[in-house]
C-alpha positions as CSV (number, residue, x, y, z in Angstrom):
1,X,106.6,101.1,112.2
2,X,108.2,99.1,109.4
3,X,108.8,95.6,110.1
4,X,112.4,95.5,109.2
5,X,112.8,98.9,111.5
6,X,111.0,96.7,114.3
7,X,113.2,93.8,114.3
8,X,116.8,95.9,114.3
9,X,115.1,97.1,117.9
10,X,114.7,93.5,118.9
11,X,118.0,92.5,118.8
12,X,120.0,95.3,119.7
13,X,123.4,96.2,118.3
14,X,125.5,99.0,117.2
15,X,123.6,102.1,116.5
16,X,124.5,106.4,116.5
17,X,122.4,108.5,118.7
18,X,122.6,112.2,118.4
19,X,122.2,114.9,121.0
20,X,122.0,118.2,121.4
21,X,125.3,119.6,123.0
22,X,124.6,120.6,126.9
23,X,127.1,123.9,125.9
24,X,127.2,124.4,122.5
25,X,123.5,123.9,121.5
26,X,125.2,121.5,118.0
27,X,124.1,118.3,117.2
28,X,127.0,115.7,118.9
29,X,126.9,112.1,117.2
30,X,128.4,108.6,118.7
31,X,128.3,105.2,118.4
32,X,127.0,103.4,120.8
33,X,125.6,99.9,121.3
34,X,121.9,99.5,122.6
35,X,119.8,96.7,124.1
36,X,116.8,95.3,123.7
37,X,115.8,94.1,127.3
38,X,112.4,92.8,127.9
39,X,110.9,95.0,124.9
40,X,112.5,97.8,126.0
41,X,115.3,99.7,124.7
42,X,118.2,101.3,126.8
43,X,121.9,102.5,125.7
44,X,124.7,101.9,128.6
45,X,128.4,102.3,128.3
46,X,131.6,101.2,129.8
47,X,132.2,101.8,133.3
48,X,134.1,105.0,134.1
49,X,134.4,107.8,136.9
50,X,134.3,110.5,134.3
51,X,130.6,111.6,133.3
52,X,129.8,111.0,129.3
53,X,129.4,114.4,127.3
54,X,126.3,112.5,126.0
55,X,124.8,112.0,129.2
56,X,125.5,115.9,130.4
57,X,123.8,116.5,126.8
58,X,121.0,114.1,127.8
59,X,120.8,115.6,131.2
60,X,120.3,119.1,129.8
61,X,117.8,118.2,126.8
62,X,116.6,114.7,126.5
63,X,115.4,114.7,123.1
64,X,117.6,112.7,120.6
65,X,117.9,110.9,117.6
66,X,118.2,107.2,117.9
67,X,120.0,106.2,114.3
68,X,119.9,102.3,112.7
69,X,122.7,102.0,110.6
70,X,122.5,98.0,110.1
71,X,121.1,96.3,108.5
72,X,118.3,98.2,108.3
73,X,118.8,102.6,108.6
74,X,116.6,104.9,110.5
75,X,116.9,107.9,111.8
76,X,114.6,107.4,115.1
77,X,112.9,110.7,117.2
78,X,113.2,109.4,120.6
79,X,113.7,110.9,124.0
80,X,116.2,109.4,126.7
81,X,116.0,108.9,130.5
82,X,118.8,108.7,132.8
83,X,118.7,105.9,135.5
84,X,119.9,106.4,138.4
85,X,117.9,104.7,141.2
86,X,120.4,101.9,142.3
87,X,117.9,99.0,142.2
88,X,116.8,99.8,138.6
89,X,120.3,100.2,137.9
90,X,121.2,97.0,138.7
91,X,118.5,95.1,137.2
92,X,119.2,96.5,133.6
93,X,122.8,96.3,134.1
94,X,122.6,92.7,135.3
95,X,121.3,91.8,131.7
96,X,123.7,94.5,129.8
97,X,127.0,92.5,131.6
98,X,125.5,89.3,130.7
99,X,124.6,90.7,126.9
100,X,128.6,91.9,127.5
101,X,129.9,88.3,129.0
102,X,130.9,90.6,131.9
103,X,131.4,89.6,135.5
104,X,131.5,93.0,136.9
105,X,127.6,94.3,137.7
106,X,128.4,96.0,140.7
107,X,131.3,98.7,139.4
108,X,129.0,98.8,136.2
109,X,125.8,99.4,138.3
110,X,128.1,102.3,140.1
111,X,130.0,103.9,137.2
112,X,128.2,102.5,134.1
113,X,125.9,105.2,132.0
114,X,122.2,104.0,131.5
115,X,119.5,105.5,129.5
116,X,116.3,104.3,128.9
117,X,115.3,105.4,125.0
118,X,111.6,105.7,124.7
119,X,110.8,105.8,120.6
120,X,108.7,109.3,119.7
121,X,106.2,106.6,118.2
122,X,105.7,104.5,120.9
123,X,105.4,107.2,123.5
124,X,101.9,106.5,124.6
């Protein structure tokens, strides 16, 4: 992977990620902020009660594509994985709210969207 490519995913930051619409079968783009936590990569989102169409998307097909758009742009295979066991939950969440200077862990580890993004090229 190209150095430049390998240190956008270290720091994190805004990116787009594209699915593939849980209904419609289209391509559905956002922008989304990830994190890098512990060499990992995962995408989370504000609390809400109200399930993300990208996570119904994800749910249904979890290939997407991760997009860099900078400093660096990529358009990244990767394939996503919900998280939804409570104590993994709250370990990445701990680190997003503190990433977030939030003080809120336990509504975010209840209503917060979490995916794990694993990179087609580092699938192993």
């Amino acid at each position: 992977m190209d150095k430049k490519i390998q240190e956008a995913l270290a720091r994190g930051g805004l990116i787009n990620i594209t699915t593939v619409g849980a209904q419609s079968g289209k391509p559905r783009r956002i922008e989304i902020v990830f994190h890098n936590i512990g060499g990992r990569i995962y995408i989370s989102g504000m609390p809400s009660r109200q399930r993300r169409s990208w996570i119904a998307n994800l749910s249904s097909n979890p290939t997407l594509t991760f997009h860099l758009v900078r400093p660096v742009r990529a358009d990244l295979p990767a394939r996503a994985r919900i998280i939804e066991d409570p104590g993994e939950r709250r370990q990445v969440l701990t680190q997003v709210a503190k990433n977030w200077k939030r003080n809120d862990v336990d509504t975010m580890v209840e209503y917060s969207p979490l995916i794990e993004v694993t990179l087609e090229n580092q699938a192993a």
